[in-house]
VEXDREN-2710 file (C-alpha; in Angstrom, 1 decimal):
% VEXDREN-2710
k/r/px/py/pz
1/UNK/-13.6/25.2/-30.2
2/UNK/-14.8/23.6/-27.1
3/UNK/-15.7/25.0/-24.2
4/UNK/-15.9/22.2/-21.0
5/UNK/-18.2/23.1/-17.7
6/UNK/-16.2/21.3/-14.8
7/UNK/-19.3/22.6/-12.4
8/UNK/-18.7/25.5/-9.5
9/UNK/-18.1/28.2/-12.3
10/UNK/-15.1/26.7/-13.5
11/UNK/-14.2/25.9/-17.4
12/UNK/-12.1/24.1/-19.5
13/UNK/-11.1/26.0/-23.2
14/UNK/-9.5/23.6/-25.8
15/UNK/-7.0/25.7/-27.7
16/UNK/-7.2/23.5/-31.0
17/UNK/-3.2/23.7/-30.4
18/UNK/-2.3/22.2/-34.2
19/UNK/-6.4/21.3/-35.2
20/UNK/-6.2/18.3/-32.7
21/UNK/-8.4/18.0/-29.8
22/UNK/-7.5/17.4/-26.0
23/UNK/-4.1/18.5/-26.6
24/UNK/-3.6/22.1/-24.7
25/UNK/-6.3/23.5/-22.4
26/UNK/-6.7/26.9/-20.4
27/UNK/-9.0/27.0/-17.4
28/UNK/-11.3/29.8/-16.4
29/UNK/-12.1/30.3/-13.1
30/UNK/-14.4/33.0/-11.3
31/UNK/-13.4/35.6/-9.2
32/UNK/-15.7/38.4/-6.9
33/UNK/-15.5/40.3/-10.1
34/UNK/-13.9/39.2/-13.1
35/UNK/-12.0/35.6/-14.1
36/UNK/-8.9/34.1/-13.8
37/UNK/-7.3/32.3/-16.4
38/UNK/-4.3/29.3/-15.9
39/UNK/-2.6/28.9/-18.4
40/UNK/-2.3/30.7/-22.1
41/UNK/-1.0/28.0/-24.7
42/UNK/1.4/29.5/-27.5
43/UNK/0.8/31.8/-29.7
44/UNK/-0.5/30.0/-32.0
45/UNK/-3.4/29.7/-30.1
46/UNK/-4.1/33.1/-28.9
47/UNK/-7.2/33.6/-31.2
48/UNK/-9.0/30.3/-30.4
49/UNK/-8.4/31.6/-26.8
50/UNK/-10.2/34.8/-27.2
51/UNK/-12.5/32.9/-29.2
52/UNK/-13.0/30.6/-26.3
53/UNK/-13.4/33.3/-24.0
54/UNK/-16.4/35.0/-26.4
55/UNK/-17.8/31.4/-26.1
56/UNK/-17.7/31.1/-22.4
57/UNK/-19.5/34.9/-22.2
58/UNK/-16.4/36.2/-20.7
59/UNK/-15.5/39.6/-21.5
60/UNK/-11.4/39.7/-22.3
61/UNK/-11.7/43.1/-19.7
62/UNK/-13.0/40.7/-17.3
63/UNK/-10.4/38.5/-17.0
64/UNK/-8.5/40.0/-13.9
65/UNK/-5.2/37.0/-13.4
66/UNK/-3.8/35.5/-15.4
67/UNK/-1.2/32.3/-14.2
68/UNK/0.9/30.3/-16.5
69/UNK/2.2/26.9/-14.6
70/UNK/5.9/28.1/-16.3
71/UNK/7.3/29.7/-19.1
72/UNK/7.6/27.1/-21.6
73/UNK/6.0/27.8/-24.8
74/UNK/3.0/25.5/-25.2
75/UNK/2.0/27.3/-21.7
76/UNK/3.1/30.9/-22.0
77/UNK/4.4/31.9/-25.4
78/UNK/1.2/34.1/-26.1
79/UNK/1.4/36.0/-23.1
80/UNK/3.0/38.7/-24.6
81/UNK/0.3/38.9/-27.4
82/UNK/-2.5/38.2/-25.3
83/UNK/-1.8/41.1/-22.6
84/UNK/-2.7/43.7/-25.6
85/UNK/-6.0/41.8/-25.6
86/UNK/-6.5/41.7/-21.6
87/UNK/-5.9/45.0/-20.5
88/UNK/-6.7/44.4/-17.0
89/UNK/-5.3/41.3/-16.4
90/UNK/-2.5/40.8/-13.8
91/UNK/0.5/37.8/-15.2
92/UNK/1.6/35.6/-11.9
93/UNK/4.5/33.8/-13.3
94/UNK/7.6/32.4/-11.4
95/UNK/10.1/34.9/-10.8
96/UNK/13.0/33.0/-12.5
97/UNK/10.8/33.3/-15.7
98/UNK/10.2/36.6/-15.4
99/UNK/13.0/38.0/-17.4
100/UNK/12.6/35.8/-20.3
101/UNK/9.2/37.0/-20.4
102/UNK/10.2/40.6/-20.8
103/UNK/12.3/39.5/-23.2
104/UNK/12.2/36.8/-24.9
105/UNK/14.5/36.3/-27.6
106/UNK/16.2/33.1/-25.6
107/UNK/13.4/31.6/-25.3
108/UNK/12.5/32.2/-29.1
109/UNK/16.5/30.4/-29.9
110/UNK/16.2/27.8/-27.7
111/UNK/12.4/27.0/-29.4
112/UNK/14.3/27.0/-33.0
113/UNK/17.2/25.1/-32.0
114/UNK/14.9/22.2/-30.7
115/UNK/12.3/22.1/-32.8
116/UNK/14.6/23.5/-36.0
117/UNK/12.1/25.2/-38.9
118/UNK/8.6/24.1/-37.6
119/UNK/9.4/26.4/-34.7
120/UNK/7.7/29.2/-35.9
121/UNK/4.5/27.1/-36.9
122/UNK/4.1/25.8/-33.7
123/UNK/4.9/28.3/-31.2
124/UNK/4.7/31.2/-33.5
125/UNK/6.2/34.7/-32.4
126/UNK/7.0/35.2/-28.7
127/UNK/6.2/39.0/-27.9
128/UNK/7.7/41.1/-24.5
129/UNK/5.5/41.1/-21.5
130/UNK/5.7/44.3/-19.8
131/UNK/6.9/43.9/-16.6
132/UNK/4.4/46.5/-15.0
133/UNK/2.1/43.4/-16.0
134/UNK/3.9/40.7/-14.4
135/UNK/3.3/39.5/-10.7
136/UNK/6.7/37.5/-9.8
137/UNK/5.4/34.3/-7.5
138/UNK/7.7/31.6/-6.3
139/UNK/5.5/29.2/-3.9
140/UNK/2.7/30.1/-1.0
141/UNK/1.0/32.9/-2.8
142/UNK/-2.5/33.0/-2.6
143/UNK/-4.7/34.4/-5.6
144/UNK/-8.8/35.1/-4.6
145/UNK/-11.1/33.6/-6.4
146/UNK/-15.5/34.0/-6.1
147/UNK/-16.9/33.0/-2.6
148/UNK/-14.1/33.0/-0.3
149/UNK/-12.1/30.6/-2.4
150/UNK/-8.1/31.2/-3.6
151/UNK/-5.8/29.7/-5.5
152/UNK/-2.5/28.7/-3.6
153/UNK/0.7/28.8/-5.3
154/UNK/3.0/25.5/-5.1
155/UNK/7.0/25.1/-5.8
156/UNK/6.9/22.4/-8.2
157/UNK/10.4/22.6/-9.9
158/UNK/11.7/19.2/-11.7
159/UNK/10.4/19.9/-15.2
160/UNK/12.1/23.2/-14.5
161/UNK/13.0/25.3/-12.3
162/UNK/10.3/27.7/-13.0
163/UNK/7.7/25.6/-12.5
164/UNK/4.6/25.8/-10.1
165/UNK/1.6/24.0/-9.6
166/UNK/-1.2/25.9/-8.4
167/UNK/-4.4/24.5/-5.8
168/UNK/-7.7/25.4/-5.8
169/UNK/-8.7/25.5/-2.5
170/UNK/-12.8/25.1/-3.3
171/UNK/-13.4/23.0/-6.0
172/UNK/-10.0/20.6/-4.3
173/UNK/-8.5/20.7/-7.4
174/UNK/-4.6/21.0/-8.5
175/UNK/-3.5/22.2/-11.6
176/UNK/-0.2/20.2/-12.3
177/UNK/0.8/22.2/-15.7
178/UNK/3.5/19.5/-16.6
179/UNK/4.9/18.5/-13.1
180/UNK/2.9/15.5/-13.4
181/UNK/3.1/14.6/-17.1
182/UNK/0.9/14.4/-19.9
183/UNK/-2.8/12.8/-19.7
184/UNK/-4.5/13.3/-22.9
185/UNK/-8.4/12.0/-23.1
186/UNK/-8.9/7.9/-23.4
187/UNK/-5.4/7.2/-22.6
188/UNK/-5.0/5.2/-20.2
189/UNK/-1.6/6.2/-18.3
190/UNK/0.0/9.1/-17.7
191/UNK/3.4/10.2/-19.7
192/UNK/5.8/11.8/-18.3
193/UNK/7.3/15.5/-19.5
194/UNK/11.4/15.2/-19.0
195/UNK/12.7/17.8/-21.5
196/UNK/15.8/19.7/-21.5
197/UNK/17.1/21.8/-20.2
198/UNK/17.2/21.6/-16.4
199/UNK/14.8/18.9/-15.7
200/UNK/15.9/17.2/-12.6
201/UNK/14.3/13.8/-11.9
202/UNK/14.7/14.3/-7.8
203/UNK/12.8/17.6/-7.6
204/UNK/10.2/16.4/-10.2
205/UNK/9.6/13.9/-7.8
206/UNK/9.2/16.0/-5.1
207/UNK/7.2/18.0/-6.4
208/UNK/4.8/15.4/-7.1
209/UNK/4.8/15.0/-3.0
210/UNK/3.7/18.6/-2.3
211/UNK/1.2/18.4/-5.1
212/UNK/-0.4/15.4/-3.0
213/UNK/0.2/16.9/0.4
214/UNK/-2.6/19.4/0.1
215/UNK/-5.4/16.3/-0.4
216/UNK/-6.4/16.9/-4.0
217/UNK/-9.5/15.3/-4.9
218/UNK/-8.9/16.1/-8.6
219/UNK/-6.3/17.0/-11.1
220/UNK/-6.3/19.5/-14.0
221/UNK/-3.6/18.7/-16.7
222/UNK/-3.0/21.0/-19.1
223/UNK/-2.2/18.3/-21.5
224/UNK/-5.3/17.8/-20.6
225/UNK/-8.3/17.7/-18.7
226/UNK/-9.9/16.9/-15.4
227/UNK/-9.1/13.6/-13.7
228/UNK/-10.3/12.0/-10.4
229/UNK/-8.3/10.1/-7.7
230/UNK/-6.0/12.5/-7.4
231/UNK/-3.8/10.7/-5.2
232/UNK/-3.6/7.7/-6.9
233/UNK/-2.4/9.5/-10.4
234/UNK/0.0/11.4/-8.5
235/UNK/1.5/8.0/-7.8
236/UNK/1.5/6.8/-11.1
237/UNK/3.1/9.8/-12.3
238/UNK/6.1/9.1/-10.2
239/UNK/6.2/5.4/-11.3
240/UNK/6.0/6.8/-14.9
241/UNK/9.1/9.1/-14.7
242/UNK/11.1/6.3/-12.8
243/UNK/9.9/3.8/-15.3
244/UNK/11.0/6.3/-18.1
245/UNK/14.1/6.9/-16.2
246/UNK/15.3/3.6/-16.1
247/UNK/14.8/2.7/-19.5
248/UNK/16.5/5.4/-20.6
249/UNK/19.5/5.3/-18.5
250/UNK/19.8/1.5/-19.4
251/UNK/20.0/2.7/-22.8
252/UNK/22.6/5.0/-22.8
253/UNK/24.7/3.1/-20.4
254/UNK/24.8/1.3/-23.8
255/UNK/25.0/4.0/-26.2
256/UNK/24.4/7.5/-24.9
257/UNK/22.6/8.7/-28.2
258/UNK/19.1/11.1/-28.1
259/UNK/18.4/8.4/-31.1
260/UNK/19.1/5.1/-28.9
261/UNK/17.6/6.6/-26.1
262/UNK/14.5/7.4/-27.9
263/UNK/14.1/4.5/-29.7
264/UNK/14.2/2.6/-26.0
265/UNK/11.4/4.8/-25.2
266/UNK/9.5/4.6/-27.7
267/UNK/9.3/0.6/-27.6
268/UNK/8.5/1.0/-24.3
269/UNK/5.1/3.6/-24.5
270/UNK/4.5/1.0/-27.6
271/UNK/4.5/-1.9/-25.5
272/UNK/2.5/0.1/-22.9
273/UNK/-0.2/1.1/-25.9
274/UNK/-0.6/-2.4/-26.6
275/UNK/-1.0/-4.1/-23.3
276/UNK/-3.6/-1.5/-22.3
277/UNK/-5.5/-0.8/-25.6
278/UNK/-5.2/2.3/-26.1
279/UNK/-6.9/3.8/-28.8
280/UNK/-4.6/4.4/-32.0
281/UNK/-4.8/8.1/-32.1
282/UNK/-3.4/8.9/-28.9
283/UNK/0.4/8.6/-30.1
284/UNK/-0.1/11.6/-32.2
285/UNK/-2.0/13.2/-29.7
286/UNK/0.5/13.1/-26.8
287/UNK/3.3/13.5/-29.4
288/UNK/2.2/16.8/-30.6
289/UNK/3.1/18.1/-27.1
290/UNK/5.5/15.8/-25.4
291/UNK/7.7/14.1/-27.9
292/UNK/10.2/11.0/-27.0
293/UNK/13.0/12.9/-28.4
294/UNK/12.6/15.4/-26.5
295/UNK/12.6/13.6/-23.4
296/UNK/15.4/11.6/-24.4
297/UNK/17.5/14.9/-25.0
298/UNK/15.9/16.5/-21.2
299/UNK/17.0/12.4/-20.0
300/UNK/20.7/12.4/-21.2
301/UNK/20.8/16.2/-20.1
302/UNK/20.3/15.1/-16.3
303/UNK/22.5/11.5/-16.3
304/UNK/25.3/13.6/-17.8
305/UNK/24.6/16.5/-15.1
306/UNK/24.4/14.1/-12.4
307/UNK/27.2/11.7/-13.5
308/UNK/24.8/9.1/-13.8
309/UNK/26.7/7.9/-17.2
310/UNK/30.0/7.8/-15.0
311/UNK/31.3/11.1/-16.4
312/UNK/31.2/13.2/-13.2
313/UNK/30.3/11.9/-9.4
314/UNK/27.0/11.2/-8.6
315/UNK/25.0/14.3/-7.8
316/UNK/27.7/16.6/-9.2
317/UNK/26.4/19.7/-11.1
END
């Protein structure tokens, strides 16, 4: 377990998420009397969590909010678990998560239809989150933190609709949860996090505007870490899912596959690797939590939505 200062009180808590390092993070940050907490991995993860927390010296009865960035599993699955263990915690999620929160059992098929048996390894059980727990946000909310600082809540649909990034005002930091991909330590460029099923390239794009239009001099990843030159990643990010979108959509054009398309994608993050030297590991690192197929299934998703492929007009739902 590692537990990360990032200076001004805040910290960084590696979940271990599968035994690899710098693959899921959760972020403490202080309030006037207790912590909040962005972000909760699956639950999988809920004891290295707690056990993070016992390292940090924070009390679980301290933590006061928690926020997960949306309600995908590798950031919210344990919610449900973890409440029992945080009985004073507030959950700010985005209010068209909210009811698969309370009850989850769509969430749990959808996980087992993607990810077939390993489901239950990775993600584990989702449990209910009582709703008398759940604080429904949807962009503009503000959350205090210690010595006059907040945390502002920011629409950030595109991975999905229930997505939000969230800005912290003091330390001029944004946590991007997946709106601006995947950034695992010693790579060396960001990428992007298109799954299935209502990813929606023009809104992820967008979002990546009003993530940058509150000056951030930093970015938190939850896939993962701390970066500087906020701007200039926020960029690259949208370079990276118009990069990813175009290879993909020039592959299906030929044969609308998830196996063509991924194999298009995965020569390209090769080539990528290669040309920037980046350490060997990394594949399985950012795999583990954002893999090609996956993206090619969340890419032919939106061309076929959006009659990219020819099937319907363009922009046609």
């Amino acid at each position: 377990m590692v537990v990360q200062e990032l200076g001004d009180g805040r910290l960084l808590v590696d979940l271990g998420f599968q035994d690899l390092e710098g693959v899921i993070g959760s972020y403490l940050l202080p309030e006037e009397e207790g912590w909040a907490l962005v972000e909760v991995g699956p639950t999988t993860c809920d004891t290295a969590l707690l056990k993070g927390l016992r390292e940090a010296g924070v009390e679980p009865r301290e933590v006061r909010d928690v926020v997960v960035t949306h309600i995908h599993l590798d950031h919210a699955g344990g919610a449900g678990l973890l409440a029992d263990h945080l009985p004073r915690a507030t959950f700010h999620i985005h209010e068209a998560g909210v009811p698969h929160m309370i009850d989850p059992r769509k969430l749990q098929e959808s996980a087992r239809r993607a990810w077939g048996p390993a489901s239950d390894q990775l993600w584990g059980e989702i449990r209910p989150l009582a709703p008398a727990r759940i604080h429904p946000v949807k962009g503009g909310e503000r959350i205090p933190l210690a010595h006059g600082g907040a945390l502002e809540v920011i629409a950030a649909p595109g991975h999905a609709r229930h997505h939000i990034a969230l800005f912290d005002v003091k330390a001029r930091t944004v946590f991007t949860g997946d709106g601006a991909g995947v950034l695992v330590p010693g790579a060396r460029h960001i990428r992007p996090a298109v799954p299935p099923p209502d990813l929606d390239i023009g809104q992820l794009l967008g979002s990546l505007k009003a993530m940058d239009a509150v000056h951030p001099e930093k970015l938190a990843f939850s896939h993962y870490g701390v970066f500087d030159h906020a701007h200039e990643r926020l960029e690259e990010a949208g370079k990276a899912v118009e990069r990813w979108r175009d290879v993909a959509l020039e592959a299906a054009r030929k044969s609308p596959t998830v196996e063509n398309v991924t194999l298009a994608l995965e020569e390209e993050e090769q080539r990528r690797s290669r040309e920037e030297g980046e350490p060997a590991d990394l594949a399985a690192r950012s795999q583990a939590i954002s893999g090609i197929s996956m993206a090619a299934m969340g890419l032919l998703r939106y061309f076929d939505r959006t009659g990219l492929l020819g099937a319907k007009p363009a922009g046609s739902e």
